[in-house]
C-alpha positions as CSV (number, residue, x, y, z in Angstrom):
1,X,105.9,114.6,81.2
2,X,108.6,112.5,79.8
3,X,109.7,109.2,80.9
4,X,113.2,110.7,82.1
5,X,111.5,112.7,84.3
6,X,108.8,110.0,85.3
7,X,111.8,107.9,86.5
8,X,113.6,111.1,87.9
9,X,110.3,111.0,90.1
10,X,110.3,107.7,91.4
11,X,114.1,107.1,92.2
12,X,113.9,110.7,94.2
13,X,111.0,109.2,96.4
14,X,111.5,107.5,99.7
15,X,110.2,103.4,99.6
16,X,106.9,103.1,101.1
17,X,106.6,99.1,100.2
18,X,109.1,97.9,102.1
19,X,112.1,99.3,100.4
20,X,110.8,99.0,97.4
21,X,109.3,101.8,95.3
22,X,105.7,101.0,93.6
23,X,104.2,102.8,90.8
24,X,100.9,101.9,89.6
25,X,99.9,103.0,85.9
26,X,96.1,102.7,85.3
27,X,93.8,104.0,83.2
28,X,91.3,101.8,80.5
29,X,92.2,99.2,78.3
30,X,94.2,100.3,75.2
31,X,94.9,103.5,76.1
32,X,98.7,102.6,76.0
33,X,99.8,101.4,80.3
34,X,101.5,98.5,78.7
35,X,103.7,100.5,76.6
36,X,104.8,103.3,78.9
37,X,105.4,100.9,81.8
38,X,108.1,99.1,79.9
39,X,109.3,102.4,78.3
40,X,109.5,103.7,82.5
41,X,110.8,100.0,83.5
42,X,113.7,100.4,80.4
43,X,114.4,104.4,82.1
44,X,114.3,102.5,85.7
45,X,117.4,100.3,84.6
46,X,115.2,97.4,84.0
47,X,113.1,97.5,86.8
48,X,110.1,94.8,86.8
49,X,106.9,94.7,85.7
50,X,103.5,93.4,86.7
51,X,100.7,93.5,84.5
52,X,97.9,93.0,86.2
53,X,96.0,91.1,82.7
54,X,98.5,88.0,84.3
55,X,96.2,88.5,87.8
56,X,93.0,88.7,86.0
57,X,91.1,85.4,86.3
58,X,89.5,85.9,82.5
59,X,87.5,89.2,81.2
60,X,86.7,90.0,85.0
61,X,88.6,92.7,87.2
62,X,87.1,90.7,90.5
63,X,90.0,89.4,92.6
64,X,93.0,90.8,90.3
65,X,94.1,93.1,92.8
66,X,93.4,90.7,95.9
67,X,95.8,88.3,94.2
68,X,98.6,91.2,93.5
69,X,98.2,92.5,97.0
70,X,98.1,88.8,98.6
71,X,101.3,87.3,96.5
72,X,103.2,90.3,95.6
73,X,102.5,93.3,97.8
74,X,102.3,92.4,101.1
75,X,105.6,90.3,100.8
76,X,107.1,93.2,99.3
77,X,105.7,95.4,102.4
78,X,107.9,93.0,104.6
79,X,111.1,93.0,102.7
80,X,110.2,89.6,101.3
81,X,110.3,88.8,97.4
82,X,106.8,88.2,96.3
83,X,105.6,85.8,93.5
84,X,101.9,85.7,91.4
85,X,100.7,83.0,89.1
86,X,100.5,84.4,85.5
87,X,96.9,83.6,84.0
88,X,97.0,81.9,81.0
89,X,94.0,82.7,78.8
90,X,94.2,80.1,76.3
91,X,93.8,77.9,79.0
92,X,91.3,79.3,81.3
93,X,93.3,78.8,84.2
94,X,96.4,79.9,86.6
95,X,99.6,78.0,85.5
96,X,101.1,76.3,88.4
97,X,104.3,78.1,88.3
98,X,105.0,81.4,90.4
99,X,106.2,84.6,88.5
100,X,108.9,85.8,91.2
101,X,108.8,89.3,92.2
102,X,112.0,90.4,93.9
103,X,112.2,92.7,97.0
104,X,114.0,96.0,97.0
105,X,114.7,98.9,94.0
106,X,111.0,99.4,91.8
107,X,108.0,97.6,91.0
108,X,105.7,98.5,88.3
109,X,102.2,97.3,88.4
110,X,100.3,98.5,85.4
111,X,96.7,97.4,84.4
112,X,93.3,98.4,84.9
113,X,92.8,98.9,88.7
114,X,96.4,98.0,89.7
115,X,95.9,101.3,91.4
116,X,92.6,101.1,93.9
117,X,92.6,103.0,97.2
118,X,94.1,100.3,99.1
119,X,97.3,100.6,97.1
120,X,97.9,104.0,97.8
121,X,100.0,103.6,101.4
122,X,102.2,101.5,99.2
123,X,102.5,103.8,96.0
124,X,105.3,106.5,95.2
125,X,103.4,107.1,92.0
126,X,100.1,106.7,90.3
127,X,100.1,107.4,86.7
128,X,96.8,107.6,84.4
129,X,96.9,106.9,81.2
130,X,94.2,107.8,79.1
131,X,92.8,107.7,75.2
132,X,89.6,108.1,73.3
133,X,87.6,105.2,73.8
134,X,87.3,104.1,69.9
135,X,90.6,104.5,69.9
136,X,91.5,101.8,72.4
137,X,88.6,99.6,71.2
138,X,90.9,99.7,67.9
139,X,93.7,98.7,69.6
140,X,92.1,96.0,71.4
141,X,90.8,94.5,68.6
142,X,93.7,94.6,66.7
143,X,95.7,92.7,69.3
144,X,93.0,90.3,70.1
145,X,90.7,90.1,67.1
146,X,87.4,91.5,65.6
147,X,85.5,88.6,67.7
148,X,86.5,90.0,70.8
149,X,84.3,92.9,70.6
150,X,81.6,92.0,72.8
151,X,83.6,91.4,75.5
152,X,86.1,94.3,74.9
153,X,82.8,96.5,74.7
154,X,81.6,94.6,78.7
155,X,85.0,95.2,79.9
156,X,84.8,99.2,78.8
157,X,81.7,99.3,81.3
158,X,83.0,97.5,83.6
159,X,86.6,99.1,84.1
160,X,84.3,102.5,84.1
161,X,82.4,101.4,87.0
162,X,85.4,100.7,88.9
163,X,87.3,103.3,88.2
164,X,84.3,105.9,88.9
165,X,83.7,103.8,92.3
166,X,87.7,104.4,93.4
167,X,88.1,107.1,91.5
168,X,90.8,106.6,90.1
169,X,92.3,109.0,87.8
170,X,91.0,112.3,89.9
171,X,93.4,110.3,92.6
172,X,96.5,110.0,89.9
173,X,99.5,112.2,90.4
174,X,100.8,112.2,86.7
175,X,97.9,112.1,83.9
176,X,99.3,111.0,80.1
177,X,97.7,110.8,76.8
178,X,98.3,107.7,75.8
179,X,97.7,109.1,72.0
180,X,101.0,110.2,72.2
181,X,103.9,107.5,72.4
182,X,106.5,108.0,75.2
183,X,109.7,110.0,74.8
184,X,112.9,110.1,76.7
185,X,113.3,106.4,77.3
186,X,117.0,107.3,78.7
């Protein structure tokens, strides 16, 4: 499925956050979320995106989706802008200043586990992305370095886990192989 049609999906269905539309696009590290969500954002008119490596508090998926649901989604679910604190990894630590979210039109949430159970009252559209695992072990390291491999390799397991325990992508409504770049970004 192309992005056209992706975005021909979402602004068809009816707001279930408020009156705001969420799609969630997960799958494993490097298989290519990041891309496609700003290729469906672009399709979307510009619609914002929240990538959940901003909600992760380091190389651990604990609490990332309690801070989205706390700061962003259950404001949203209200008709109230939301707002996160972007994790800064150099640092270690939060910065102090909220990202806004704004109420109303499309959000995108992409990451590993922006799409868990609990999202799925809320979401118009879950979208897997998937690629072989070398593959996006490659990409990784080439956006954050050879040295990151051992926790790259932790992270593999540990997104596996999760995604086996909410099961994830037998739960997505739209798989995509995240070998292939996306097309139709009208």
């Amino acid at each position: 499925m192309d992005v056209t049609a992706l975005a021909a999906r979402v602004r068809t269905a009816v707001p279930r956050l408020g009156d705001t539309r969420l799609v969630c696009v997960d799958g494993p590290a490097g298989s290519g979320k990041t891309t496609l969500a700003g290729s469906l954002g672009a399709a979307l008119g510009g619609a914002p995106v929240v990538h959940m490596d901003d909600l992760y508090a380091g190389w651990t998926l604990t609490g990332a989706y309690a801070r989205l649901a706390a700061g962003v989604l259950r404001p949203l679910s209200e008709g109230r802008p939301g707002a996160h604190h972007r994790y800064d990894w150099a640092a270690g630590t939060f910065a102090p200043a909220a990202v806004p979210v704004p109420a109303g039109g499309v959000l995108i949430v992409e990451g590993c586990g922006s799409c868990p159970r609990a999202a799925d009252p809320w979401t118009v559209l879950r979208i897997w992305v998937e690629a072989p695992r070398e593959l996006r072990l490659a990409r990784g390291l080439a956006r954050d370095g050879a040295g990151m491999e051992p926790e790259w390799r932790r992270w593999q397991v540990a997104e596996a886990a999760a995604f086996a325990a909410e099961g994830t992508r037998a739960r997505a409504d739209v798989r995509i192989d995240g070998t292939v770049p996306p097309s139709g970004r009208g």
